[in-house]
C-alpha positions in Angstrom: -163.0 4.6 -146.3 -164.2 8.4 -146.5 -161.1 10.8 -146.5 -163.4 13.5 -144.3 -164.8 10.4 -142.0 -161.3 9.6 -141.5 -160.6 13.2 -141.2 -163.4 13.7 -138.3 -161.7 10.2 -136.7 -158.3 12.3 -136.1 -160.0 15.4 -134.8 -161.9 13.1 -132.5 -158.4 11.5 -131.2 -156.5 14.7 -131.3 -158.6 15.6 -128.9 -158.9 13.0 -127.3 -155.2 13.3 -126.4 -154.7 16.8 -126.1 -157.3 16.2 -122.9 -155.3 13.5 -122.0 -152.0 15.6 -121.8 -153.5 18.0 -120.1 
């Protein structure tokens, strides 16, 4: 329920996806 954990959470799938588009 932590704004930065969720924060860190959306970098992580951002990422995640950017690889994945690639």
């Amino acid at each position: 329920k932590n704004l930065q954990e969720q924060l860190e959470q959306l970098k992580m799938k951002l990422k995640h996806t950017k690889r994945k588009t690639k």
